[in-house]
C-alpha positions as CSV (number, residue, x, y, z in Angstrom):
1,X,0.0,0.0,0.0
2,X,1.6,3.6,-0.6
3,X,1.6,6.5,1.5
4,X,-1.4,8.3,0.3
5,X,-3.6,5.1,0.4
6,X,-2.4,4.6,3.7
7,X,-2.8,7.9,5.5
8,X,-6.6,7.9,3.7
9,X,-7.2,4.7,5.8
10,X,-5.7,5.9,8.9
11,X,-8.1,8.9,8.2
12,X,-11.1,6.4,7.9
13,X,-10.1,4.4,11.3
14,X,-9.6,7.2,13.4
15,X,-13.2,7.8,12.2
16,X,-14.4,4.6,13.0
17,X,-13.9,4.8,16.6
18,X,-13.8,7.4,19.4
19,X,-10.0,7.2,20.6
20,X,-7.5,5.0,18.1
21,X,-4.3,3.7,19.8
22,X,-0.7,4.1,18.0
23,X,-0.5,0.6,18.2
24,X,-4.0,-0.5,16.6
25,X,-2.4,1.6,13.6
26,X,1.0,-0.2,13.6
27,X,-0.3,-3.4,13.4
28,X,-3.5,-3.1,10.9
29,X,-0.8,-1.6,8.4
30,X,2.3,-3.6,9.8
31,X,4.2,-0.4,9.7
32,X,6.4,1.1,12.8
33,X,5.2,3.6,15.3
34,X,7.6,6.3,14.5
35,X,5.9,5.6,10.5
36,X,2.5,6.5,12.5
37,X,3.9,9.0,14.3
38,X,5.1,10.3,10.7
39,X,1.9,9.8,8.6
40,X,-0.6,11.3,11.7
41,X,1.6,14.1,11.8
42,X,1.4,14.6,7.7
43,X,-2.7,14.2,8.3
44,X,-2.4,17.9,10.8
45,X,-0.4,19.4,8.0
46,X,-2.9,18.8,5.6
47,X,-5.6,20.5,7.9
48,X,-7.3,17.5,9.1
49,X,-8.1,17.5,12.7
50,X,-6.2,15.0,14.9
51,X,-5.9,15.3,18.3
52,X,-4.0,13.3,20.6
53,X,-4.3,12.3,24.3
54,X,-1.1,11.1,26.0
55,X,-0.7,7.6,26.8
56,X,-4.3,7.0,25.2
57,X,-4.5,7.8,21.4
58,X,-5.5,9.7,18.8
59,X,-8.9,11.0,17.6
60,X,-10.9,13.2,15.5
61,X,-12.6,16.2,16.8
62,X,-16.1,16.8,16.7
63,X,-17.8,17.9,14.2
64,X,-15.3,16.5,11.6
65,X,-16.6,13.8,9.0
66,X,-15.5,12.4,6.2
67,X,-17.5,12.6,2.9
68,X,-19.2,9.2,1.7
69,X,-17.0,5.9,1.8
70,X,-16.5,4.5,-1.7
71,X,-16.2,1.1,-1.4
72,X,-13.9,-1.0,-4.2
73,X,-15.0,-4.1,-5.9
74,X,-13.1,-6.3,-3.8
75,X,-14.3,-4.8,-0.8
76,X,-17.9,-5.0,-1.8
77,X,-17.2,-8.8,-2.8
78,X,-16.5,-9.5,1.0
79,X,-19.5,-7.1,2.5
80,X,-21.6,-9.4,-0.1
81,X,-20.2,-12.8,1.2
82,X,-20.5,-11.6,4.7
83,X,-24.6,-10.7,4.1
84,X,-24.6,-14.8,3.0
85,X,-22.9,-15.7,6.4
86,X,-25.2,-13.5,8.5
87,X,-28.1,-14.4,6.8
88,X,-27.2,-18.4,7.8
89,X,-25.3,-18.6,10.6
90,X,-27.2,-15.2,12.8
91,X,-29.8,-15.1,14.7
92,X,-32.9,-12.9,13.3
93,X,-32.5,-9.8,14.8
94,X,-28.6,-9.6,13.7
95,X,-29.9,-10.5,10.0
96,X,-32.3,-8.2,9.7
97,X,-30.2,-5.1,11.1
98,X,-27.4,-6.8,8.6
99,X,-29.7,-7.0,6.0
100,X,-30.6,-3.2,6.7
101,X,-26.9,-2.3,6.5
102,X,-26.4,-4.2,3.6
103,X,-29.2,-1.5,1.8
104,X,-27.5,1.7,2.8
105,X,-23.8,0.2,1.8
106,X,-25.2,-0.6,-1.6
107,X,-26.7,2.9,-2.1
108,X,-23.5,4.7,-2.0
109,X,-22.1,2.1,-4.8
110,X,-21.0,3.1,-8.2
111,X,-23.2,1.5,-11.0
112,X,-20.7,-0.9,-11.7
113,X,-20.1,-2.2,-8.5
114,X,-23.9,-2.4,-8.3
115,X,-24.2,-4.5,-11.3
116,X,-20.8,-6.6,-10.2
117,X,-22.6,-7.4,-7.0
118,X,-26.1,-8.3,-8.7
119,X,-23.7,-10.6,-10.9
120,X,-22.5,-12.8,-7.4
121,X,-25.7,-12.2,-6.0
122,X,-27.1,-15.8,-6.7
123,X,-23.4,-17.6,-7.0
124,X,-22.4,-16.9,-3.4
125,X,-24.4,-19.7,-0.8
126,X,-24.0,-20.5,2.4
127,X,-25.3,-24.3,3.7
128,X,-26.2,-24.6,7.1
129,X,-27.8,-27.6,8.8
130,X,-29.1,-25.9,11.7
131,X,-32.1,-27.5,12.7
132,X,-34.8,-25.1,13.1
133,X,-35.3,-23.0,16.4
134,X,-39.0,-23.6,17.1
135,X,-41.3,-20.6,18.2
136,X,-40.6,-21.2,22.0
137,X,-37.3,-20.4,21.7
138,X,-37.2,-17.4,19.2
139,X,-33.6,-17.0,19.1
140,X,-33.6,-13.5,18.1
141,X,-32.1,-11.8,21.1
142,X,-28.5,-11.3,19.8
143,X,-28.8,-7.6,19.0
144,X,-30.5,-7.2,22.6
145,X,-27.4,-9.0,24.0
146,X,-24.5,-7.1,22.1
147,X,-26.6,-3.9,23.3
148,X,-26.5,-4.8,27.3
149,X,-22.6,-6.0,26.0
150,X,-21.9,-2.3,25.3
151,X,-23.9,-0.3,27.7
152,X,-22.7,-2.7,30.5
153,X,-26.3,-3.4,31.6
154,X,-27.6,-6.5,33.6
155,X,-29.1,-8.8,31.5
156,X,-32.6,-11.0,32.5
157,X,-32.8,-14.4,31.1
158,X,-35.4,-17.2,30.8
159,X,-32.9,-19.9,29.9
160,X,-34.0,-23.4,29.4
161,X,-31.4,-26.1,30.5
162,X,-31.1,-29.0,28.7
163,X,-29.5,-31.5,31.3
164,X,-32.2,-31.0,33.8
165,X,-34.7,-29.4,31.2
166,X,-36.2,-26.8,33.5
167,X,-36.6,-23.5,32.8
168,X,-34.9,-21.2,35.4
169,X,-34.3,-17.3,35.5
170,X,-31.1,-15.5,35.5
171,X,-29.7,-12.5,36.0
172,X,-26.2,-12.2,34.5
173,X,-24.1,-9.9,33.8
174,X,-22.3,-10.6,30.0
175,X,-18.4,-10.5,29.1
176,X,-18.9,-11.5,25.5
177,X,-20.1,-13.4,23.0
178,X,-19.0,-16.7,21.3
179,X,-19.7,-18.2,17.7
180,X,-18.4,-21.9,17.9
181,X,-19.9,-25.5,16.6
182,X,-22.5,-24.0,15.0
183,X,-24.2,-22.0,17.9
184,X,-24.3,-18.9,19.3
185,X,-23.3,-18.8,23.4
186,X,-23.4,-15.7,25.8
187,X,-20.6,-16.1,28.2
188,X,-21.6,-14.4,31.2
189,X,-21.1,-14.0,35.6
190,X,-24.2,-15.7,36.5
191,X,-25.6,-14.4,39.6
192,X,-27.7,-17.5,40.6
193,X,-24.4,-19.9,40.1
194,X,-21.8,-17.4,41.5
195,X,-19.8,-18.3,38.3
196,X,-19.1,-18.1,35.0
197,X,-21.7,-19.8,32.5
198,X,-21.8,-20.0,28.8
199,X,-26.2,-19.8,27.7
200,X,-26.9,-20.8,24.4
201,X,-28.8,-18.6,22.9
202,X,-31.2,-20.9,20.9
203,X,-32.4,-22.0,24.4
204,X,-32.5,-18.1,25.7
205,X,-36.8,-18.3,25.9
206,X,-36.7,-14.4,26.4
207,X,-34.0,-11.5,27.3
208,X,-34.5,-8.3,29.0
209,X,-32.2,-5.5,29.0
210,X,-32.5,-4.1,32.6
211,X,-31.3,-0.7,33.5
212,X,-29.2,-1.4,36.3
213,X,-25.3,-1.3,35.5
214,X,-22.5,-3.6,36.1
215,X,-18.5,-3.3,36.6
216,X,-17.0,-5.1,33.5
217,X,-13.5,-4.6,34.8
218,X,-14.3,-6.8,37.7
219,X,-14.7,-9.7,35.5
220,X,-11.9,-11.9,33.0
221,X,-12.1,-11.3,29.6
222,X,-13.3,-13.0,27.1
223,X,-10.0,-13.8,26.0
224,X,-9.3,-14.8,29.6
225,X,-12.3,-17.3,29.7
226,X,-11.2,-18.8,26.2
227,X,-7.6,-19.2,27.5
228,X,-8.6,-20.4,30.6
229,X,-11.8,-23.1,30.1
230,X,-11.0,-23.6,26.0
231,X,-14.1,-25.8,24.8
232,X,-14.8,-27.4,27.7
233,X,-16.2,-26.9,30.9
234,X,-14.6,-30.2,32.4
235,X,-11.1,-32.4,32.0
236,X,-11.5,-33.9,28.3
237,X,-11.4,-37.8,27.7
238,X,-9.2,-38.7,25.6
239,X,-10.5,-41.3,23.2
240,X,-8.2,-43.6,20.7
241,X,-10.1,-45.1,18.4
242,X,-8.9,-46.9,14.7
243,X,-10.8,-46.8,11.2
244,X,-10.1,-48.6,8.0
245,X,-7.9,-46.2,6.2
246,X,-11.0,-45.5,3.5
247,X,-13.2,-44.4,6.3
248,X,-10.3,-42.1,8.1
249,X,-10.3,-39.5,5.4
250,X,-14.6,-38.7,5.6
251,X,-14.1,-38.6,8.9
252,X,-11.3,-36.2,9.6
253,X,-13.5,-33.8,7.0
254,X,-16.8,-33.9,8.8
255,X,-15.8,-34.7,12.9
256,X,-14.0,-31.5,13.1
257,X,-14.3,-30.7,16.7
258,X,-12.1,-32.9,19.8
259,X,-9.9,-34.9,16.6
260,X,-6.0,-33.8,17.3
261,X,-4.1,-36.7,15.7
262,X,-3.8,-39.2,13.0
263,X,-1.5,-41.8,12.4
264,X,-0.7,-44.4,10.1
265,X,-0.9,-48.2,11.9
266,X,-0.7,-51.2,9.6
267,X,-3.8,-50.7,7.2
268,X,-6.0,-48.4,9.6
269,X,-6.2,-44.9,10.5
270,X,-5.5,-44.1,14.2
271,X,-7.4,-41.1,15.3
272,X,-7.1,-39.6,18.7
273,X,-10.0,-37.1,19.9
274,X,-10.3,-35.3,23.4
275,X,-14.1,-35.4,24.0
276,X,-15.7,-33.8,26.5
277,X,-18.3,-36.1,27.0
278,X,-18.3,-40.2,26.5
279,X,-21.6,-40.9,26.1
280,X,-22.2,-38.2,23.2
281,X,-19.2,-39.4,21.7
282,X,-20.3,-42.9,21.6
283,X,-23.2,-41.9,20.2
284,X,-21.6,-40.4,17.1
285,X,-19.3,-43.4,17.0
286,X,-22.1,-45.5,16.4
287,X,-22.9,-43.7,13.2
288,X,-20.0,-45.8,11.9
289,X,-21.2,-49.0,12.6
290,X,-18.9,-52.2,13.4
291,X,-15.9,-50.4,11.4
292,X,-14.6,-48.5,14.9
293,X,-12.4,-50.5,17.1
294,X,-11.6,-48.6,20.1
295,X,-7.8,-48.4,21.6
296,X,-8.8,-46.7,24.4
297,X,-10.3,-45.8,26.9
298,X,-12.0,-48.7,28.3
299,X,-14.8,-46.9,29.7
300,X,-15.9,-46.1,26.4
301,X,-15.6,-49.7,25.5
302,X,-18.3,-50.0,28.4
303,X,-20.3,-47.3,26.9
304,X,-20.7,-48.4,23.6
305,X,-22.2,-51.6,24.7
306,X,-24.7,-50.1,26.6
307,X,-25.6,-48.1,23.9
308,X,-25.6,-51.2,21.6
309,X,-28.0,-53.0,23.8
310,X,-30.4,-49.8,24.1
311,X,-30.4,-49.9,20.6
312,X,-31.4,-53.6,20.6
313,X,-34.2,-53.6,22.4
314,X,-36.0,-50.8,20.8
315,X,-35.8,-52.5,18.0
316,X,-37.1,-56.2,19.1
């Protein structure tokens, strides 16, 4: 990227947000601080108003904007793909603000970036095999929750449990939000369970934004809770189990989550999973019929035949 491309983008972030750190700058444009130092310094010169707090950042002041964001073909390309993802893998109220979005951003086109997009329009898809949320649970409370997220406001959940399958109130108060094996979770400090809890939000039967505040500092992270509970909320198992070397490949493409090795042994497959729970994963294992022999752990060995024999007797 050259210099004046650069300092127009630098112009655009510091408009994007209320106080822009040195460092965000450095690192979006892999450049060094004295080269910020440099190009914000160029942007005053030129008559564009940057202020700067010490220790903090830089911003624009008030009052200042920017004329209309063109947008360039590539860049209208990804807005385009990421309307697809939304509209699939979103819940409704985070589709339709998207979608909403997605109308102005399209407005300020040029014509042939308009007719470029209307070209991908039906050639971009996104498959998801999400079964549908029924009406109980509307799952349509994401924008509520990002809302609460950046007002720092208690949150009021009817959350419906699926171990015990009761339906219990919470108040919590939110540190972020998580998009992972094909559901959306709210990871939050759970008042009723003094702890941290991650609510799915397809099984969220209604949210209410309360007006009473809470102290995000006193909490992790988000990147603190990743870190420190990863994907599971207890000590993984982990599970060795071989596959016929034509069955090893299907698998590795579609079990995605809990598979960390693979290795050759005589004509199998040896694949080694950490699964977080035994009895789900013997449930998928059965998928495969009689070609799974299990290496370890016994347990699961244990598990399986009970399975087996549930399966048994339904069927007689």
């Amino acid at each position: 990227m050259n210099r004046i491309d650069r300092l127009s983008a630098i112009l655009i972030q510091l408009q994007g947000k209320k106080v822009v750190r040195a460092a965000e700058i450095a690192e979006r444009f892999d450049i060094s601080l004295r080269t910020v130092y440099r190009d914000v310094r160029a942007l005053q010169e030129a008559g564009v108003p940057v202020g700067a707090e010490a220790g903090t950042g830089y911003y624009l002041v008030e009052g200042y904007h920017l004329p209309p964001v063109m947008f360039s073909r590539e860049e209208a390309a990804a807005l385009l793909t990421g309307e697809k993802l939304m509209a699939n893998l979103s819940d409704r109220s985070n589709r339709k603000e998207f979608s909403n979005a997605m109308q102005k951003i399209k407005a300020v086109l040029r014509g042939s970036e308009k007719d470029f997009l209307e070209s991908l329009e039906d050639n971009i898809a996104v498959v998801s095999r999400r079964p549908p949320v029924g009406e109980e649970f509307p799952n349509r409370f994401l924008s509520d929750i990002q809302y609460s997220l950046g007002k720092q406001q208690i949150l009021q959940l009817d959350y419906f449990a699926l171990h015990n399958e009761t339906l219990t109130k919470r108040d919590v108060e939110p540190i972020g939000i998580i998009f992972m094996s094909g559901n959306w979770y709210l990871i939050a400090w759970c008042r009723l369970r003094h702890g941290y809890r991650n609510f799915r939000m397809d099984r969220i039967k209604n949210v209410t934004v309360s007006t009473e505040p809470y102290d995000r500092t006193r909490h992790i992270t988000l990147k603190e809770y990743i870190d420190k509970y990863a994907e599971y909320d207890t000590q993984p198992y982990e599970v060795k189990v071989r596959f016929p070397a034509s069955f090893a490949r299907r698998i590795g493409e579609q079990f995605y989550y809990g598979l960390v090795e693979e290795r050759a042994v005589g004509e199998c497959t040896e694949m080694t999973f950490m699964a977080p729970c035994l009895e789900w994963f013997g449930r998928w294992l059965l998928t495969w019929g009689s070609a799974p022999e299990i290496v370890a752990p016994q347990e699961l060995v244990e598990k399986m035949q009970v399975l087996a024999l549930e399966i048994k007797q339904h069927y007689l």
